[in-house]
Legacy VTK file of the C-alpha trace (Angstrom):
# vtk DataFile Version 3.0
C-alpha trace
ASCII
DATASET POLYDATA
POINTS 662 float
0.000 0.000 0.000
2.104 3.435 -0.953
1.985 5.908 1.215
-0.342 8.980 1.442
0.122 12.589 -0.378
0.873 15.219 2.150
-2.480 16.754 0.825
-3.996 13.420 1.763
-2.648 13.598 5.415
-3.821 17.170 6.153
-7.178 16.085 4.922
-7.106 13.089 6.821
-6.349 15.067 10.016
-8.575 18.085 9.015
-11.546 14.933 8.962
-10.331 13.534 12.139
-10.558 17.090 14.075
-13.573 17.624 12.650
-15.770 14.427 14.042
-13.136 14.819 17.303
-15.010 17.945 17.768
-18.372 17.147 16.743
-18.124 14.004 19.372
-17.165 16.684 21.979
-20.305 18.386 20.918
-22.475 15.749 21.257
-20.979 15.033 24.647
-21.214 18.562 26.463
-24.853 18.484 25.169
-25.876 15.462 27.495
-23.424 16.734 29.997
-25.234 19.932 30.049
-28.556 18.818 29.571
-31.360 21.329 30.001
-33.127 20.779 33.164
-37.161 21.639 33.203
-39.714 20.547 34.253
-40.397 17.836 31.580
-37.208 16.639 31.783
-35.861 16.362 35.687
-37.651 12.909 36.401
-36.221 11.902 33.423
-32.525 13.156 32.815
-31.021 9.666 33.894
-32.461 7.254 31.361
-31.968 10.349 28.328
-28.613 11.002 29.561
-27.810 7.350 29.902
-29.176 6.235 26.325
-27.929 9.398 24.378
-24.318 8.396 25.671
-24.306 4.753 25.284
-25.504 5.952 21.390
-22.248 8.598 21.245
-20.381 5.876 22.850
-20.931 3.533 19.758
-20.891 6.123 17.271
-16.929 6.710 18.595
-16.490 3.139 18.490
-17.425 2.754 14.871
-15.632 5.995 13.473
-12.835 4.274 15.620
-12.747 1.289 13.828
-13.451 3.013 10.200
-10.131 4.835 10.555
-8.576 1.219 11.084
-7.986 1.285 14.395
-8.462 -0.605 17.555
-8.170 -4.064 15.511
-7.176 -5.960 18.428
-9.243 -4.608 21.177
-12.675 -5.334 22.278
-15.658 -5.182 24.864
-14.514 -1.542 27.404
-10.425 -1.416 26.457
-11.863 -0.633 23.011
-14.347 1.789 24.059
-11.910 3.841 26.195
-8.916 3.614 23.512
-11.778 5.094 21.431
-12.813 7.735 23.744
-9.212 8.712 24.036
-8.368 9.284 20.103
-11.403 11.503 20.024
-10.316 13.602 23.043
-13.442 12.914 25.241
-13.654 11.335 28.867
-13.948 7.910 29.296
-16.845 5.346 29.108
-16.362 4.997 33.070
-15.576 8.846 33.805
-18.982 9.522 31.813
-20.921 7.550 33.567
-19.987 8.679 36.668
-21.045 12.538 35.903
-24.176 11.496 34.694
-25.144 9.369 38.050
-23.587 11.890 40.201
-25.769 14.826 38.516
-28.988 11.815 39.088
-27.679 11.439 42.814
-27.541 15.396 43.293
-30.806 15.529 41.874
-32.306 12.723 43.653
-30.282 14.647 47.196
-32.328 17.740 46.384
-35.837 15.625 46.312
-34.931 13.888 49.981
-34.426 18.032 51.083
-37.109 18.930 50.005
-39.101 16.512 51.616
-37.028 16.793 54.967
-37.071 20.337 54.818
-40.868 21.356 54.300
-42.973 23.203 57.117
-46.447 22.728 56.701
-50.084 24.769 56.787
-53.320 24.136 57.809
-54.292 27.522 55.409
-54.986 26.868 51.816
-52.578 28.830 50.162
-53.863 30.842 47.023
-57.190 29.787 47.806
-60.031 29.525 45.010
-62.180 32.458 43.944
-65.764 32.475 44.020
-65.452 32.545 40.465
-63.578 29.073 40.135
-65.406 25.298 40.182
-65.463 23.749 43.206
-66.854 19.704 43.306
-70.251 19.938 44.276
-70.949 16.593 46.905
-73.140 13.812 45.167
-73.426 15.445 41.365
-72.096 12.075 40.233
-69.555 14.251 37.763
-66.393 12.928 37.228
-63.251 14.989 36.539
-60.131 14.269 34.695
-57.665 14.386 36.968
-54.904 16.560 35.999
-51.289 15.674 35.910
-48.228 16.719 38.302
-45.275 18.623 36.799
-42.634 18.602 39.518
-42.082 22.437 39.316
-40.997 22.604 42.985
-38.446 20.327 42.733
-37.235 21.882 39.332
-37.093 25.159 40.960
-34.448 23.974 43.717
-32.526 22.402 41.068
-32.633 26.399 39.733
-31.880 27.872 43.134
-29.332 25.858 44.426
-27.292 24.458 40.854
-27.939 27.640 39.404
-27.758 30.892 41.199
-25.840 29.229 44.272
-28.659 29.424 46.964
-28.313 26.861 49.807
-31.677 25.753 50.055
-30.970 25.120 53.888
-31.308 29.122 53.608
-35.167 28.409 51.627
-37.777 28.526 53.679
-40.276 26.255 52.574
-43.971 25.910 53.566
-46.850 23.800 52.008
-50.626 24.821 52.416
-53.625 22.306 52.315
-56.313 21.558 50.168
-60.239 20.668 50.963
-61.907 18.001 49.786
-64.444 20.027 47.864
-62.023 21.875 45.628
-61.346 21.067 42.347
-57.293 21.264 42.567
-55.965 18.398 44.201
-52.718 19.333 45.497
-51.422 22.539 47.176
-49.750 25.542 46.770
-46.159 25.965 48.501
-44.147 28.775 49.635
-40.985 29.558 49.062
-39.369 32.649 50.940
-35.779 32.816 48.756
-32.890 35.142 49.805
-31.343 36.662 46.789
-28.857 39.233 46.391
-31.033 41.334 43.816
-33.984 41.638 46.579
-35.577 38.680 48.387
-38.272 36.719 46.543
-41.629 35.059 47.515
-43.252 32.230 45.350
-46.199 30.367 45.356
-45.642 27.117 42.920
-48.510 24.767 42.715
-47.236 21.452 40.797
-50.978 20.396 39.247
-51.473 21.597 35.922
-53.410 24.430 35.033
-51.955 26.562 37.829
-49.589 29.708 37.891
-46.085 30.502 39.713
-46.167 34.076 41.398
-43.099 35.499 41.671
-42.991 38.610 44.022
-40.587 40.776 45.350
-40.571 40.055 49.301
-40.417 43.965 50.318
-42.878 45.334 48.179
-45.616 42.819 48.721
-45.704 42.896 52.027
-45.594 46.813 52.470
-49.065 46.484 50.074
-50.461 43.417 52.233
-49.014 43.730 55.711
-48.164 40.203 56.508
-46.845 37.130 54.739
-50.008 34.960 56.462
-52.503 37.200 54.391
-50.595 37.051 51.310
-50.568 33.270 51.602
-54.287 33.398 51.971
-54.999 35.951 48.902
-56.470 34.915 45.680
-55.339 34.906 42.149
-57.144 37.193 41.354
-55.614 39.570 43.965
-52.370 38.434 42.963
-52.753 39.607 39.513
-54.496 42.836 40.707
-51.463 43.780 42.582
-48.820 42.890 39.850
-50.817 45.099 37.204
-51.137 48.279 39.171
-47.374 48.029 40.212
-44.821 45.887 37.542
-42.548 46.547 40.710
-44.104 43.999 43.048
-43.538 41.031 41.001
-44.705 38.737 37.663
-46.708 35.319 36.699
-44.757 32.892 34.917
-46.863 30.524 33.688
-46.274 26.405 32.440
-44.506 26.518 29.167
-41.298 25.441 26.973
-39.447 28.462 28.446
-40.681 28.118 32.203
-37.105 27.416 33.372
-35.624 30.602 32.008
-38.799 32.550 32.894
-39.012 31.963 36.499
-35.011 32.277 36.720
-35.031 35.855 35.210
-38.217 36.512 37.406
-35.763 35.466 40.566
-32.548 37.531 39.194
-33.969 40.972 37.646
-35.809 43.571 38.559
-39.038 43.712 38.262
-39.047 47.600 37.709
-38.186 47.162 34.335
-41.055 46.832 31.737
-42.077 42.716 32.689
-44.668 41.058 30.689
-46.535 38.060 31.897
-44.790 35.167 30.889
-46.141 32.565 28.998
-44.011 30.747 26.633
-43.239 33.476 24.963
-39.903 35.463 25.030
-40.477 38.983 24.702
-37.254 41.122 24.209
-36.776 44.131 27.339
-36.910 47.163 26.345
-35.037 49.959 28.153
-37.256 52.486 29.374
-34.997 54.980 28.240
-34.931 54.186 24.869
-38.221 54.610 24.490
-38.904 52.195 21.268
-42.294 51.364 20.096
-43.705 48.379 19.307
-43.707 48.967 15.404
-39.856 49.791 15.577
-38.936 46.692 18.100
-40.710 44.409 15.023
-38.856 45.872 12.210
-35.321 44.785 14.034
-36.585 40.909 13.351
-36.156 39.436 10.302
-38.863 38.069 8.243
-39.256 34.420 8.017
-37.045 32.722 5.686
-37.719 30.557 2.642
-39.051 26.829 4.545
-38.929 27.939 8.296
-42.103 27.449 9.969
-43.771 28.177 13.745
-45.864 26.493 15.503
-48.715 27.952 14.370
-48.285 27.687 10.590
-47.674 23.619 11.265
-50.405 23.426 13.364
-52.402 24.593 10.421
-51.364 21.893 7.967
-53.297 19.733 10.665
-49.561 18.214 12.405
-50.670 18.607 15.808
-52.006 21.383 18.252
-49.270 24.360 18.526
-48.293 23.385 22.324
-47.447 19.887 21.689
-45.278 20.663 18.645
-43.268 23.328 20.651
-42.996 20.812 23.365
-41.836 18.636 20.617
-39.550 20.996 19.202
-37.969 21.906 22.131
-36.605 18.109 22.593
-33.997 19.754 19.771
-33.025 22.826 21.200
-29.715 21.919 23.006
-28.043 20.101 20.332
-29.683 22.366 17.258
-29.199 25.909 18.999
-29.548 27.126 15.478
-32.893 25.506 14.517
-34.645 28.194 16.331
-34.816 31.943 15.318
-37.123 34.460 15.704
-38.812 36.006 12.639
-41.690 37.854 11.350
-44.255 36.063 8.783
-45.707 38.286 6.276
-48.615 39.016 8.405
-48.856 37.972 11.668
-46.817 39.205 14.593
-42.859 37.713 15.700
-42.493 34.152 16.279
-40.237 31.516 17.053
-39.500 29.520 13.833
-37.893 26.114 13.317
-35.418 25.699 10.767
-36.559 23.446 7.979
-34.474 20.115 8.732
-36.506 20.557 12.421
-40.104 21.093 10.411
-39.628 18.067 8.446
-38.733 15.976 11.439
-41.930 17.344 13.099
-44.491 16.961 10.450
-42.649 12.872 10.127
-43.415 12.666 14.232
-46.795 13.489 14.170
-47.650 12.165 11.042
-46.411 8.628 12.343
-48.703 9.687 15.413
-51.783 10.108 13.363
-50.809 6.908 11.487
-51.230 5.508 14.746
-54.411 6.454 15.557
-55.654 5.789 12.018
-54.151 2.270 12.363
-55.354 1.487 16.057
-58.453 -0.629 16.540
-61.462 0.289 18.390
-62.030 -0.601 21.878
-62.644 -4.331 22.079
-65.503 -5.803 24.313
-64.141 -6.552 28.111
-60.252 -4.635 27.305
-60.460 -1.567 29.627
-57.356 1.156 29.930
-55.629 2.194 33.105
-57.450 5.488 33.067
-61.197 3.984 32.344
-60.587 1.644 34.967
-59.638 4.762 37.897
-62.875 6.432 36.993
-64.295 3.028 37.917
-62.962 3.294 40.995
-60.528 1.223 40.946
-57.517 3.035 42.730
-54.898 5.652 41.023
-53.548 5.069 37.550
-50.105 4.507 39.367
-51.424 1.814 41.243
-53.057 -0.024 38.484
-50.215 0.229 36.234
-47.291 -0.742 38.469
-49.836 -4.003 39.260
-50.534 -4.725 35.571
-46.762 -4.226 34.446
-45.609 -7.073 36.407
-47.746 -9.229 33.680
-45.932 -7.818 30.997
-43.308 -9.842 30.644
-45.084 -13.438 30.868
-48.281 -11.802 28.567
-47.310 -9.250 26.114
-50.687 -10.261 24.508
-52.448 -8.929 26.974
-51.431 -5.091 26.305
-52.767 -3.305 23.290
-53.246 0.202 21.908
-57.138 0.894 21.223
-58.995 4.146 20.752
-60.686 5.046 23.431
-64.219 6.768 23.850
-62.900 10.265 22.928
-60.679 9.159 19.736
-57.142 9.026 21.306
-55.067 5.970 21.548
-54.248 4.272 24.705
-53.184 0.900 26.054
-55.717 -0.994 26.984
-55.881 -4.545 29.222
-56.725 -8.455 28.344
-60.366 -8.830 30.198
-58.050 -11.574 31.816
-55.692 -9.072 33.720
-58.579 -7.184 34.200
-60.117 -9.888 35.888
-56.854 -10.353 37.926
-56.983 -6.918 38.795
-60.632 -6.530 39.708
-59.876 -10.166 42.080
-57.119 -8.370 43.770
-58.682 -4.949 44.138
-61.671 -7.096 45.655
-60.051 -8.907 48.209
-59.089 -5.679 50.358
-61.130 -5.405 53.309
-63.371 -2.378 53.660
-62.128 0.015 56.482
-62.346 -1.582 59.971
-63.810 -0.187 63.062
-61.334 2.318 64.826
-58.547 1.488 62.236
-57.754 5.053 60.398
-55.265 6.332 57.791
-52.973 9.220 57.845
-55.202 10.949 55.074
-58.248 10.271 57.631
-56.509 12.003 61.152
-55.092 14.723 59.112
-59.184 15.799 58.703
-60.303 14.967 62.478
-57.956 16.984 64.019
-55.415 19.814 63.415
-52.728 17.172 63.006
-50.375 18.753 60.243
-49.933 17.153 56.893
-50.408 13.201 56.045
-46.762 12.734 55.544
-45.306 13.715 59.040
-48.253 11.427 60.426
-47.094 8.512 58.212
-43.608 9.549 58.962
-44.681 8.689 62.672
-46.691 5.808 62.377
-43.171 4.698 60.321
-41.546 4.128 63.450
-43.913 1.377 64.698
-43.870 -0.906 61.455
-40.974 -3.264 62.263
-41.805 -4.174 65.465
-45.917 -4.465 65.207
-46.054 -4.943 61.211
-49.804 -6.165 61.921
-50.853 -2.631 62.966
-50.406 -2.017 59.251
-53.436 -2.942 56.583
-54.403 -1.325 53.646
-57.997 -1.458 53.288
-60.812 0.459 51.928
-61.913 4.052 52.695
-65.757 4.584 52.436
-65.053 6.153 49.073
-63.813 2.885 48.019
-60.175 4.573 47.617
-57.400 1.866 48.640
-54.582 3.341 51.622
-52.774 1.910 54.249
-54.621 1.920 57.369
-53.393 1.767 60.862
-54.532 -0.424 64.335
-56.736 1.092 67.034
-53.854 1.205 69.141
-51.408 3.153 66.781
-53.908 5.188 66.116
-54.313 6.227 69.854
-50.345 6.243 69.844
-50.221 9.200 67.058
-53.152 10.466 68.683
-51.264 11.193 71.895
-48.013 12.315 70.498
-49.596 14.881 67.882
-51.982 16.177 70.762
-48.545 16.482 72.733
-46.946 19.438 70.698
-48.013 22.489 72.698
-49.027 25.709 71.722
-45.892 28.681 70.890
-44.695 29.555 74.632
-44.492 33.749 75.779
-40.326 34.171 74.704
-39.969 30.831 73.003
-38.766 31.279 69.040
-38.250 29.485 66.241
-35.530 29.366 63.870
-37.317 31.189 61.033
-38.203 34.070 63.411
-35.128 34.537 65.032
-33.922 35.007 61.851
-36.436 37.345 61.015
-35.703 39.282 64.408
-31.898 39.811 63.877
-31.902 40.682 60.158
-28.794 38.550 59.248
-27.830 35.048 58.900
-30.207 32.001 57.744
-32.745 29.527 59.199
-30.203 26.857 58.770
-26.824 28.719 60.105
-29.162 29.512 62.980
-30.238 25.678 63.605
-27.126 24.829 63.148
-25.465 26.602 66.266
-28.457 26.393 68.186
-28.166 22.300 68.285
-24.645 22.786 69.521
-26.594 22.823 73.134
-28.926 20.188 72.841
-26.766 17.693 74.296
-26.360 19.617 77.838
-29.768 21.557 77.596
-32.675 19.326 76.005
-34.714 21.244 78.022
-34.486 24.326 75.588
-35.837 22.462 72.579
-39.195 21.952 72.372
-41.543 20.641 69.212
-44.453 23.884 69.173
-47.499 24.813 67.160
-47.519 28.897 65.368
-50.361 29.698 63.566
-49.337 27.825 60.751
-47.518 24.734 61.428
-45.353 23.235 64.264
-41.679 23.467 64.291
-38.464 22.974 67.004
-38.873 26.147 69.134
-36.091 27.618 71.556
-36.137 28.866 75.439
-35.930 32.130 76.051
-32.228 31.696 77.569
-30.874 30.025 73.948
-32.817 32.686 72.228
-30.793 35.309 73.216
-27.723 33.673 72.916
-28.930 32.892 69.713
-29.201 36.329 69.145
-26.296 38.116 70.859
-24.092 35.521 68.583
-25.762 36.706 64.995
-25.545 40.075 66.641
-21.832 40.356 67.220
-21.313 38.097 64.022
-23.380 40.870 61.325
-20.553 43.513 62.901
-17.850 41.385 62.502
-19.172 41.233 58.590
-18.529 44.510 58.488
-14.528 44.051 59.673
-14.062 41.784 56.674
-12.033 42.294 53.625
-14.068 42.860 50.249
-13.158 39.718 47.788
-9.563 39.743 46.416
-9.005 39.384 42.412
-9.021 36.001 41.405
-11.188 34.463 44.299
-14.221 32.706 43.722
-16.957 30.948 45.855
-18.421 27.810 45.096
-21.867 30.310 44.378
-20.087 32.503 42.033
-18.202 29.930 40.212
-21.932 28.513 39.860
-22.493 31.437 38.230
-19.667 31.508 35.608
-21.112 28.617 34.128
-19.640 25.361 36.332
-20.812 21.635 34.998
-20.992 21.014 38.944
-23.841 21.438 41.713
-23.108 23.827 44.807
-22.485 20.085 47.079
-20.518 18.838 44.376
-18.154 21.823 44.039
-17.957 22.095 47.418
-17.392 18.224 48.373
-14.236 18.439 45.443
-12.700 21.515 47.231
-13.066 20.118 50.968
-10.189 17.309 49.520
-7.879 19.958 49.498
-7.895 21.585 52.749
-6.269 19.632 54.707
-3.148 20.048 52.863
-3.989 23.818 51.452
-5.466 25.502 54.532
-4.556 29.111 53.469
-6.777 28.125 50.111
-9.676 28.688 52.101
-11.015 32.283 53.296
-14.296 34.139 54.281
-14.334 37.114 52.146
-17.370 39.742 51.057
-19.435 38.989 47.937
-20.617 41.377 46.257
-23.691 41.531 47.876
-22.073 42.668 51.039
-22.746 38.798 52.656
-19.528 36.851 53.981
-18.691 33.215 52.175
-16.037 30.644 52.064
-13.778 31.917 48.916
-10.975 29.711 46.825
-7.669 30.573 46.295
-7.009 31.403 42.258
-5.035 27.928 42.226
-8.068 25.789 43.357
-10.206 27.625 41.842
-8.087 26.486 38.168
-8.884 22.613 39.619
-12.274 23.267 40.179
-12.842 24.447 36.597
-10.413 21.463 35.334
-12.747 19.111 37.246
-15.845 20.433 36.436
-15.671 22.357 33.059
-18.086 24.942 32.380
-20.635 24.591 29.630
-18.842 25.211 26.297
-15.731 23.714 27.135
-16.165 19.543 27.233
-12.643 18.846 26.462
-10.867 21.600 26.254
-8.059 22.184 28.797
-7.067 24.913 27.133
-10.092 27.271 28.132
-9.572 28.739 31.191
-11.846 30.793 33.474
-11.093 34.401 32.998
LINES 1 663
662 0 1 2 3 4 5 6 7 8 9 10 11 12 13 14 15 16 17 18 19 20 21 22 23 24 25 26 27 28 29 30 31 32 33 34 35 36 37 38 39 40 41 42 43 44 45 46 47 48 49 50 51 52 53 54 55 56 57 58 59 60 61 62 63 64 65 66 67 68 69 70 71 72 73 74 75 76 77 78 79 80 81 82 83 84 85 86 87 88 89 90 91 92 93 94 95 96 97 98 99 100 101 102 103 104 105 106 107 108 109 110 111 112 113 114 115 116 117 118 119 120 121 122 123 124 125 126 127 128 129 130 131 132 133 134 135 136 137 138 139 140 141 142 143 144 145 146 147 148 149 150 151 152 153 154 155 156 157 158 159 160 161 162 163 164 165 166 167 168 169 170 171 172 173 174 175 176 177 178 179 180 181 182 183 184 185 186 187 188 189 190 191 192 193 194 195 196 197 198 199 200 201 202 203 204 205 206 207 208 209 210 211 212 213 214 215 216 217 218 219 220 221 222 223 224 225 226 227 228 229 230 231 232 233 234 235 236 237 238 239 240 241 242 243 244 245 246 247 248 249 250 251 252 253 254 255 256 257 258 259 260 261 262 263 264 265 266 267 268 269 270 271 272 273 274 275 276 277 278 279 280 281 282 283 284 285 286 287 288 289 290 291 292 293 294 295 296 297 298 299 300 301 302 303 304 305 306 307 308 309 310 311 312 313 314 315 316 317 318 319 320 321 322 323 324 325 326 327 328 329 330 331 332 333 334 335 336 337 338 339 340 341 342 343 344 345 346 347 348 349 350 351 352 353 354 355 356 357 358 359 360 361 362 363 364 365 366 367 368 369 370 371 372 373 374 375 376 377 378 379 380 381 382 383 384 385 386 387 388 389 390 391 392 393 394 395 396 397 398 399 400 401 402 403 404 405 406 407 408 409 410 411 412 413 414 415 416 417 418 419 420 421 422 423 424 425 426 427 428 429 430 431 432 433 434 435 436 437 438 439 440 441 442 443 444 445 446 447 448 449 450 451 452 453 454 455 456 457 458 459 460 461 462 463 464 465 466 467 468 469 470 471 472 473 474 475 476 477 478 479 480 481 482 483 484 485 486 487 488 489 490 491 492 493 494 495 496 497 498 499 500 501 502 503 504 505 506 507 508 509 510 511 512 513 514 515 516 517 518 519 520 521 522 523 524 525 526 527 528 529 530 531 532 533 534 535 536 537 538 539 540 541 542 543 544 545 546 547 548 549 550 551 552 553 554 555 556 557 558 559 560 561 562 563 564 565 566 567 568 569 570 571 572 573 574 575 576 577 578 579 580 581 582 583 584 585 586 587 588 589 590 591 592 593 594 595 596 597 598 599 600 601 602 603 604 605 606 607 608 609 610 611 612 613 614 615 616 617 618 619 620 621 622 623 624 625 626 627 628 629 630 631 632 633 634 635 636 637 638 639 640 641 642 643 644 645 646 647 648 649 650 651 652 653 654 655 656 657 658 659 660 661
């Protein structure tokens, strides 16, 4: 074989460099994946599969170059990984579980961290449907978008909040309304102004974003705000932009509710919903016709939303939501122009409207192609409105059949026209036997759900949470049987029941000069609910006497005696004016928060975890410093700071040691 030109060679390299970088590409792109709402429950398994995919794709340009002959199984894999300049098979795998664990980390917070109400936050208006008792009217039951837990990924992995600084508060539903689940409170220190939201995760409902301050100078106190309306809400927002801004569910919620956290609110806001709108400087005083004549007009084969929803591909949510699924790795595919008549819209470049108009035209192939409902087959949704327990229950039951009967699942058309799978009358059957054989509710037994209404007992979780403790050693006080509704839930024995009885009767009412952690904090203006716990349990162990479990007007919480409350306080005192004593932040510096900021791959614990290896060795790497928002934090010396960005990267950079942070 002779040997290659020297035009050949730089061609061949120019070729390798090429799919070297296009691999890296692909590779920051499910690094950095975007997190919403849509996508946080399901980041491992898209993460996972998109990388095993680049994984092979390296292999097989790997062995199309000739290489690699004699390896096989992971050795070839990584010698792959290696030519093209990317981390390894084992290295990538790691980042994405450790981003799933961080995730997962932030869930078990949340959970731990939560205060609850008794109040129904954001309560219903006269104007809005409530159940009426006995109509016989069902209602389809509207799905969960886990906005909360999207928004701590936002507050903590984003803008550097510790959400031990969040305080977090739930409110309660009644049984008469028609949303299901409740609206919580956040109360979120921020360096541009603190921020209260209300973020309901059912469907159908608003976030409300408001500027802590200014609300409450218009309302008075945080318990009436929690207790005010929509309506209200959006009275107050209209009449002053200043006082905060709706962001409601869309493609763009994520950005939306993290520029309704980060700017003002003084500036001209407009009610987000889906749509990004361009701010315009007040000074500048542009109109409306002049803004539109800066976009261009739509080019030769883009199309929006609209225009495809037209040509009868789909309603125009579900193709943006469909759209969107392209954004990270096809940046480009999405522009903003101006149709001949019409107003500015996003359009979709046309490789992205042909893959569209192919996904839902295989959907309406499927529909076309599906068979009608056949006599005894019932779905997991037609079965719920039967009665029969929550679609969660009934499919986790069914799937477990899968396997051993594929036959028995089919997609049929339902009663309304859409497709859905429907069940074998035999695993119906099965299910219907099983269903059957739980006992209706015995006398005295009750379930958390149950107590929660016969008493002011807090929320069904910390009474399950309770109860908990009892299971191992009297697992027979445990029984799921059948409310009078005919809903299925674990019920507990007589005599756990008079056991949670007696210990949620036990937490007393707030004592004269007792305090909680949230008002102390509120009392000396500095500091955070969870700095606060944390020095205040540094004398439980020789005064358990000054910790007590009491009930505010909203929910019970760990309260402190009079004598720790002010040493609480004369500690945060004398610590806010040694704040002032400290130096401002020295060139170079960074905190785990900013470097957040710049752009880092990694989550505030993971940053922080990396840095703690060094400090043993590298104590004078380590300082308390002023950010810029006058607050004191740990700081890194320029030096770890370098490792931190070489461990992490920051999005852009996959690969490429020779970017450093400026």
């Amino acid at each position: 074989m002779g040997h290659l030109s020297q035009e050949e060679q730089k061609k061949g390299n120019s070729l390798e460099k090429e799919t070297s970088s296009h691999f890296k590409e692909e590779l920051d792109a499910i690094l950095s994946l975007h997190i919403t709402p849509e996508t946080i429950a399901t980041f491992y398994d898209e993460a996972l599969s998109k990388t095993i995919l680049l994984i092979a794709k390296t292999v097989q340009h790997y062995k199309e170059e000739g290489l690699g002959a004699n390896l096989s199984g992971k050795a070839l894999e990584d010698a792959a990984a290696a030519h093209y300049g990317i981390p390894s098979v084992t290295d990538l795998l790691t980042r994405i579980e450790e981003r799933e664990r961080y995730i997962q980390e932030l869930k078990d917070d949340l959970i731990t961290k939560t205060g609850y109400s008794s109040e129904v936050f954001v309560p219903p208006t006269a104007d809005e449907r409530f159940i009426v008792t006995g109509s016989g009217n069902g209602f389809e039951e509207k799905r969960l978008i886990p906005r909360l837990l999207t928004l701590s990924y936002i507050l903590e992995h984003d803008l550097g909040i510790n959400m031990q600084d969040v305080d977090i508060v739930q409110g309660t539903t009644t049984d008469n309304m028609m949303r299901k689940h409740p609206y919580v409170r956040l109360s979120v220190p921020l360096e541009s102004g603190d921020r209260i939201v209300y973020i309901c995760e059912e469907e159908g409902n608003a976030t409300f974003v408001f500027d802590k301050v200014k609300i409450l100078e218009k309302v008075g106190d945080i318990r009436l705000l929690d207790v005010t309306d929509k309506v209200r809400y959006k009275e107050h927002i209209h009449a002053d932009r200043s006082v905060g801004t709706i962001v409601r569910q869309s493609p763009t919620w994520r950005e939306d509710v993290t520029e309704a956290l980060t700017e003002s609110f003084a500036e001209p806001f407009v009610e987000k919903s889906g749509v990004k709108k361009e701010r315009i400087p007040q000074t500048k005083k542009v109109s409306p016709s002049d803004f539109e004549k800066l976009i261009p007009k739509k080019k030769e084969g883009w199309e929006s939303a609209s225009s495809i929803n037209k040509q009868g591909f789909g309603n125009s949510e579900t193709i943006a939501k469909f759209a969107e699924t392209f954004r990270i790795e096809h940046s480009k595919w999405f522009e903003e122009q101006k149709p001949s008549k019409g107003h500015p819209a996003t359009h979709y470049h046309p490789e992205l409207v042909t893959k569209i108009k192919e996904h839902f035209k295989k959907q309406k192939e499927k529909r076309d192609t599906a068979h009608e409902r056949k006599e005894g087959w019932e779905s997991a949704n037609s079965l719920k409105q039967q009665g029969f327990g929550k679609r969660e229950t009934l499919t986790a039951f069914t799937e477990t059949f899968r396997a051993q009967h594929p036959e028995w699942f089919e997609e049929q058309k339902t009663g309304g026209g859409k497709v859905a799978e429907h069940y074998h009358p035999e695993l119906v059957a099965k299910l219907v036997e099983r269903l059957t054989k739980i006992p209706k509710k015995k006398e005295g037994w009750e379930s958390a759900s149950s107590l929660k209404k016969q008493k002011d007992f807090g929320d069904s979780r910390t009474i399950a949470a309770f109860a908990e403790t009892f299971r191992v050693q009297h697992p027979e006080w445990f029984e799921e049987q059948k409310a009078d509704k005919g809903a299925a839930a674990e019920h507990y024995h007589p005599e756990l029941v008079a056991k949670l009885i007696e210990h949620l009767t036990k937490i007393l009412k707030k004592k004269e000069g007792w305090e909680s952690a949230s008002s102390i904090k509120e009392i000396v203006g500095y500091s955070s609910y969870y700095t606060i716990n944390k020095f205040a349990e540094t004398f439980r162990a020789q005064h358990p006497e000054w910790f007590e479990e009491q009930k505010n007007k909203s929910n019970s919480s760990i309260h402190y005696h009079p004598e720790l409350v002010r040493k609480i306080v004369e500690h945060f005192t004398n610590a806010k004016k040694t704040l002032e004593k400290k130096q401002e932040k020295r060139w170079g510096w960074g905190s785990a928060r900013s470097l957040m900021r710049g752009g880092m791959l990694g989550g505030y614990k993971q940053i922080t975890k990396f840095a703690e290896t060094f400090r043993a060795q590298h104590p004078e790497w380590f300082e308390e410093q002023k950010t810029s928002g006058g607050k004191v934090a740990e700081h890194y010396h320029p030096e770890l700071v370098t490792k931190i960005v070489e461990r992490f990267g920051r999005r852009g950079m996959i690969g490429d040691e020779s970017e450093k942070e400026n």
